[in-house]
Structures are given as C-alpha cells and as structure tokens.
N, C-alpha and C positions, 0 to 999 in steps of 0.2 A: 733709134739706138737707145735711146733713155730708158721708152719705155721695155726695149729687151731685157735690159738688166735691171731692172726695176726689182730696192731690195737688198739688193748684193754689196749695198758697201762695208757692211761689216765684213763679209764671209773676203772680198776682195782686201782687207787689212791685214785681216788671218792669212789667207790663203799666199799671198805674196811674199811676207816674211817668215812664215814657214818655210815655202820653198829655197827662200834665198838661206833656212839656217842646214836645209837638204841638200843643196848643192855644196856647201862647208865639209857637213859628213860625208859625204859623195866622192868629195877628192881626196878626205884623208883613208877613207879604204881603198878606192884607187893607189896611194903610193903606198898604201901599208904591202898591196898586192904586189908592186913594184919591188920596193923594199925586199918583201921573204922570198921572192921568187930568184932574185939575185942571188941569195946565202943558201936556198937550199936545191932550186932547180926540180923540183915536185912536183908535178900538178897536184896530188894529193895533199903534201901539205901546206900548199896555197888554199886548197879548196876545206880546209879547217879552220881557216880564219872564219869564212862563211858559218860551216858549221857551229863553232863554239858560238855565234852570235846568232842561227837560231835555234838550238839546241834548246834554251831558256824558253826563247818565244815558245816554241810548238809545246811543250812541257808544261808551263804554267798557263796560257793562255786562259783555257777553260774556265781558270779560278780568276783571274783575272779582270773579265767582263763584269763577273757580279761585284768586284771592287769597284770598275770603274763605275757602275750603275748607283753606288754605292755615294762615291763622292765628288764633290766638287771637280768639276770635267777640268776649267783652269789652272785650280793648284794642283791639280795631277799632270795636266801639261808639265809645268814651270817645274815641279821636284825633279819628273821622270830626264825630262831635259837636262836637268841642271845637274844630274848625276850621271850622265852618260858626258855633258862634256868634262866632267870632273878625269872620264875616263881617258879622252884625249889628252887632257892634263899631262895625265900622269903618263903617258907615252912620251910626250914632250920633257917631262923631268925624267924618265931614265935615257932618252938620246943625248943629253944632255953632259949626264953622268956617263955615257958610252958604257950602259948597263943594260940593253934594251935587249933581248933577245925574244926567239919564235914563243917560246910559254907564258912568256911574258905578256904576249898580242894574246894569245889566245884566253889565259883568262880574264882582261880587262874587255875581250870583244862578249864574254859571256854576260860578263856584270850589263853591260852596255846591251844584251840583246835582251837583257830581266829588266831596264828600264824600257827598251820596247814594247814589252809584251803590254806592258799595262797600259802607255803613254797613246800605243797605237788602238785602242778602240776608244780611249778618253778623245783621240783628237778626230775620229771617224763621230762619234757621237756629235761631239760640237760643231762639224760641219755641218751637221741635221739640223740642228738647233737653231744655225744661223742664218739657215737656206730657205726660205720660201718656195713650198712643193712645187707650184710651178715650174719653179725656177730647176729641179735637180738636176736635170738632162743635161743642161749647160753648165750649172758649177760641174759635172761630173766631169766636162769636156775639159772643162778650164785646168783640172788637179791634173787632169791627165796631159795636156797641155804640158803643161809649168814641169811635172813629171819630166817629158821628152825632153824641156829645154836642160834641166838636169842633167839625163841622160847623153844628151849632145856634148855640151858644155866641160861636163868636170873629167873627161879623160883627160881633154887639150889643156886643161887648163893645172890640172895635178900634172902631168905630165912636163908640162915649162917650170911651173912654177917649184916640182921636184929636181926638175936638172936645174933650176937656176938659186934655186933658196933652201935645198935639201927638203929632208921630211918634216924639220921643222918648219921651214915658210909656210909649207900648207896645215901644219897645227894652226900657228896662229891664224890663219885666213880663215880655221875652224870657227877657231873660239870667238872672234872677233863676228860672224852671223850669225854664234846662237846669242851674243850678247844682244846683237840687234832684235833679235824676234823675242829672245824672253823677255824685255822691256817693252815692247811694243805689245804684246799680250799681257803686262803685266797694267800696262797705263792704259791701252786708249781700246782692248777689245772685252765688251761684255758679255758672255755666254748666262743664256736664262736656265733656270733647273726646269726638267722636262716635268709634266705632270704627272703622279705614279699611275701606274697600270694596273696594280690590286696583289701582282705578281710578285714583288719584291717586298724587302723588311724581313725576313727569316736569315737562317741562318747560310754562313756561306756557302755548305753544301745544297741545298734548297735550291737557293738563288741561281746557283752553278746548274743544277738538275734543272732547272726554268729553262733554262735557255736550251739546255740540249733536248725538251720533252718538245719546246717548238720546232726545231728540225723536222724534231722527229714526226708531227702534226702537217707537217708541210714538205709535201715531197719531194717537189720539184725544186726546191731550195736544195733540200740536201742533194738530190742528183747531181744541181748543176753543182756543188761544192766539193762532189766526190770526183765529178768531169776534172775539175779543174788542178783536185792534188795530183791525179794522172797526168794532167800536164804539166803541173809544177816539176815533177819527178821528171820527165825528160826535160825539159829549160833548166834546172837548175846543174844537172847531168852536163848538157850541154857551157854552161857559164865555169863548172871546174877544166871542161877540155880546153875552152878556149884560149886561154894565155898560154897554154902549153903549145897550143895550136899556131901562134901567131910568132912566139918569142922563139921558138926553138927551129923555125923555118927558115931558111938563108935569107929569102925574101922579106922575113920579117923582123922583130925587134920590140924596142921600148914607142917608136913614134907607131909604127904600123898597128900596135895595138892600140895605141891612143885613138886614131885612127877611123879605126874597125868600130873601137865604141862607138863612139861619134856618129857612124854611121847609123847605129843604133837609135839612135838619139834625134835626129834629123828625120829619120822613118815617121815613128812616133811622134816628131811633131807635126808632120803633112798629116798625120793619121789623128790627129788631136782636132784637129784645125776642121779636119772633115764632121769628125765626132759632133765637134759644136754647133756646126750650122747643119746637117742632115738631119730632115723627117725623123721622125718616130719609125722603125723597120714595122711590118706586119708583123713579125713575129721575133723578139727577140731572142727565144731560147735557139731558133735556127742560125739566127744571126752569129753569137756564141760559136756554137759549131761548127762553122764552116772558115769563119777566122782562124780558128785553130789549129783545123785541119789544114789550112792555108799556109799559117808558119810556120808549123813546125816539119813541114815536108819539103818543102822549097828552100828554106835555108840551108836545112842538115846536107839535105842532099849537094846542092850547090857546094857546098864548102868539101864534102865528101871527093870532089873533081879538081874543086878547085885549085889554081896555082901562085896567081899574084896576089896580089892587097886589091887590084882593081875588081877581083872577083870576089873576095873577102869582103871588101865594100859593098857590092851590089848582094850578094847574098843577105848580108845583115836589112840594106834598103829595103829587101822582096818582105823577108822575113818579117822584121817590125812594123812594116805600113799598116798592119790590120789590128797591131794588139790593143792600140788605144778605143777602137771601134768595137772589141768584146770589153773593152773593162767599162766604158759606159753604158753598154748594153746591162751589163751584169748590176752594175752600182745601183741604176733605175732599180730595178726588178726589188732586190735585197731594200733599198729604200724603203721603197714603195710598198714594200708587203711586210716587211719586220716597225709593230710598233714601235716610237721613241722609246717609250719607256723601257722597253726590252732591248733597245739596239746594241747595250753598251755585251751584254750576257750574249745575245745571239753573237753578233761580232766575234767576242771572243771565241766561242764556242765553234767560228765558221774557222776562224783562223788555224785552233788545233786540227779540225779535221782538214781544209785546204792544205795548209803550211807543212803541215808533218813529214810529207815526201822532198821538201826542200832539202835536209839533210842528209836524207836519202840517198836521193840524187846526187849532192854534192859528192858524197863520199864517193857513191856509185861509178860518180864520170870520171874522178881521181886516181881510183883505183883502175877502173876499164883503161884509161888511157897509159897507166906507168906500168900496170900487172900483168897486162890482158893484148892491148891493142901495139903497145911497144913491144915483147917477145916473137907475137906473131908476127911483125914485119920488119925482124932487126934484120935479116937475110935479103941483101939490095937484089938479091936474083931472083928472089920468091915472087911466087905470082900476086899476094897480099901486096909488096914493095912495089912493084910494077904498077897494080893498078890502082893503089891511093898514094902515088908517089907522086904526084904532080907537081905539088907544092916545096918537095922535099923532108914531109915531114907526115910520113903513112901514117904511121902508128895512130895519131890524135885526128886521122881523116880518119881511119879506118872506125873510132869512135862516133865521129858525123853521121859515119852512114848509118852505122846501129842504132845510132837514137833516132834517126831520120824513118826506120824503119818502126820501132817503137812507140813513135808517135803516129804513126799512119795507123797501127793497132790500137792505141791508147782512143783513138777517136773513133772509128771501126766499135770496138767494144760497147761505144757508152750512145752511140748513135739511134738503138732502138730504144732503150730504157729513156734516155731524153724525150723521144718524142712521146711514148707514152705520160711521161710526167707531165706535160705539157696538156695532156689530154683533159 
C-alpha cells in the first residue's frame, strides 16, 4: 500500500481540503436552488442560477489559461477562492438585511463563475505539478472519488441543515471550509513552477492562440472535447429538468430531491472506487464512449416512466455508476499528452470548447420543460399526459425522454469521427 501511493502526500493535503472547501460550495448552491425554486416555481429560472455562473467561465476561459500559465498557480488558488467566498459573504449579508433577492444570486453567481474560470485550470495545473506521472490514473480516481462523496453528501446535508439553520447555517458551514483549505494551501502546500515549454512569454493573445493551435495539432483531443460538449449539452439540459421533475411531483418534494441527488453521488462513488483500482482499458477513447452512451440513455429513459423516488433513485444509481470511469479515462489521455508547460492554456482552451453547451443546455432544459414539455401535457386526457404521467408530473418526464433521445444521437453522431481519431 505505501508503495501504491508513493509521492502523493502533497497532492493528498491539497486534494482533501479542497474537496472539503467543495462540499462548503456544493451545499450553498444546493439551498440557493432550494431557496429560488420556492419564490419563483421555474425550472427556467432556477436553471440561471447555473447559467449566470458559467456564463463567465465558458466566455473568458480561453484567456484565462494563458493567465494562469502565466502566474503563480497558489496565489491564484487563494485570490480566486477568496473572492468567490467574499461572494457567499455577501449573500449572507443581504439575507440578513431581508434584501436578498433572484438578481441578486444571479449577478454574485457570475462574479463567482469569473473566479472559476481562472482558479479552475490554476488548480487542474497544480495537481500536475504535484502528481508523479505514474501516479495520475489513481490521483484521477481519488478527485473523482472525493467528487462523488461531494456529490452524495451535500444534498442531505444542505438539505437538514437548510430546514434546521435556514440559508444562513449553510453560509457559514461555506465560509468556515474555504477558511480551512485557504490556510492549509496557504501554510503547509508547496506547488513547484513548471519548466517553460519555449511556447509561452508573448502576449496574451499569442499565448491564448498556443493553446488553441495545439487542439488544433491534436485531433483526437479535440474530438473527444467536442464528444463531450455534446454531452454536456444534454446533462446539463437534463440537471435544469430535474428539480422541476422531483419538486413538483406529488410523490416528491424538498427531501426526495435531496434524495435523488444523493443517489447521484453514491453512483459515483461505487464508480470512483472502481476507477481506482481497475487496469489500464485497451483502449480508452472506446472506453469514453460507451460510458456515455451508457448514462445518458438509461437514466433519461428510466426517469421518462418512472413514478416513485424508488425509481428516481435507481435511475440516477444506473445512470452515474459509469461517469467516474470516463472522467478518468479522459483526465489520463489530456495528462498524458498535453505538456505541463502548456496545460494551464490547453485547459482553458478545452473548457471553452467542452463547457460552452452547459449554458446551453441549462437554458435549453428550462425552457423545454416550462414552454415546451408543460403546454403539451397540461391536457390530463392527452395521450402525451397518459403516457409520461406516471409520476404525476409529464410535462418534465416528457423532457427525460427527449434528452434521453438526444443523447442516444449525441453519441450515434460522434461514434465514427472517434474512432477515426484514434486511428
């Protein structure tokens, strides 16, 4: 066992108090969703919380990387951190003042998705840094890992801690793990500067054009980066139906969606746990594909019939057991074939083109489910009502199936071009 992780005690000081300041974040968008869904009853404009936070990311990304390439990967940690929880702050001081309102989330979740943009390939870089090549297969399991337990973890836990402490108890529970990780990153974790590559020192356009001319040199990078904003675009589609899907169900509510996530989360970590200890696949790019094809068909579908929370649960279980299994397929590959020197620009540069269909979607699945999928089955006699009426709540099943459909195309589409890449 020593010699398994041999190496890893740095990336394991990082890696654990990050997580723990992720789960912090994790629940106050959880209640913030809680919160606006109560006052306004939208899925749409639930699903602009989302948006207005990566509306920044997918925007500025690009320029982004050659920043972070640029400077010190820690104090860009610690700034970008320390102005996004400044952002929770200040949510905590208008509930305070009983000031708080929906425009109000939305422009402090943007401010908050412009210190992602940057923060997120500065802390991708520095896991490189800290990782011994060897070793990435299994840090990749671990983030994905610690990921799930996230994902498990902060419905139940915003969820109590919102009925029992309002939306404030779960501020504080924020600020209180990012204070823990920005101190522990600030004292006891040391990131080395990577060696330059020959590529960088020019100007920020330059640097920014570096990073997209390697894409553009590496095919199958871009392939799988374009595979996967296709699939962003239906999951993220899918994550605006959801609360609509759950809360507005007789069967369902505020626990049932805590619930539901959770299950989510629990998937992911069976699916983390696998990650870690499995072989090397023959072939990762197949591996990729076939996960995807995997989730995103069996849950939509599933949920598209489904009627209790027991089928809700095991839909989310089918669906997430595989996604931890392509993100460290995917992480290896990107590692392993994007220089250090260039990671922080490629990064950025992978995130505008993957990420971009996130807002997309979000929009997409808010709109499909209040505009679209509610009109056509408000008619309890209609044949649409009838048969995604199981649950009592067509309209945002009848969403399930069309992304469920969507993504069986999404993967269909990209299945030849893949394997050519690969070639």
């Amino acid at each position: 066992m020593k010699n398994t992780y041999c190496g890893l005690r740095t990336f394991f000081v990082l890696w654990s108090t990050q997580s723990l300041s992720q789960l912090g974040s994790e629940m106050t968008v959880f209640a913030l969703t809680l919160w606006l869904y109560e006052r306004t009853g939208s899925a749409l404009g639930t699903a602009l919380l989302s948006i207005c936070s990566y509306g920044p990311y997918v925007l500025m990304s690009v320029f982004a990387g050659a920043l972070c390439d640029r400077w010190d990967k820690k104090r860009t940690m610690l700034v970008c951190d320390g102005l996004a929880a400044c952002c929770s702050a200040a949510v905590l001081v208008l509930l305070r003042l009983d000031a708080l309102r929906p425009g109000h989330l939305y422009v402090l979740n943007a401010v908050a998705g412009l210190m992602n943009t940057v923060q997120s390939p500065a802390s991708d870089v520095a896991m490189t840094l800290i990782t011994p090549r060897e070793q990435y297969q299994r840090a990749s399991g671990l983030r994905s890992l610690s990921g799930s337990l996230v994902t498990l973890a902060h419905p139940v836990l915003a969820s109590a801690l919102f009925a029992f402490a309002g939306m404030e108890g779960v501020i504080y529970v924020d600020l209180a793990t990012f204070a823990v990780a920005a101190l522990v990153l600030a004292l006891f974790v040391r990131i080395l500067t990577p060696e330059p590559d020959g590529t960088g020192g020019g100007s920020l356009l330059s640097d920014t054009r570096a990073g997209l001319a390697w894409l553009g040199c590496n095919r199958l990078i871009l392939t799988l980066i374009l595979f996967m904003a296709g699939v962003n675009f239906v999951a993220s589609a899918f994550d605006a139906a959801l609360p609509a899907y759950v809360l507005s169900s007789p069967n369902g509510g505020e626990g049932a969606l805590g619930l539901v996530s959770s299950c989510a989360g629990l998937a992911t970590l069976a699916g983390s746990l696998l990650a870690t200890v499995l072989p090397p696949p023959k072939n990762r790019v197949r591996a990729i594909w076939w996960t995807m094809l995997f989730s995103l068909c069996t849950e939509n579908f599933i949920l598209a019939f489904a009627g209790t929370p027991v089928w809700w649960c095991l839909a989310q279980l089918v669906g997430w057991s595989v996604v931890p299994v392509m993100n460290a397929n995917m992480d290896v590959i990107l590692r392993s074939a994007i220089p250090p020197g260039m990671q922080g620009r490629v990064y950025a540069c992978r995130n505008t083109l993957q990420f971009f269909t996130i807002p997309l979607g979000l929009f997409a699945g808010g709109f499909l489910t209040d505009k679209v999928c509610l009109p056509l089955t408000a008619d309890p006699d209609g044949s649409l009502a009838r048969l995604f009426g199981a649950g009592g709540n067509p309209g945002p099943a009848l969403t399930m199936f069309a992304l469920g459909v969507l993504g069986a195309a999404v993967c269909a589409g990209f299945r030849r071009r893949l394997g050519r890449a690969a070639e």
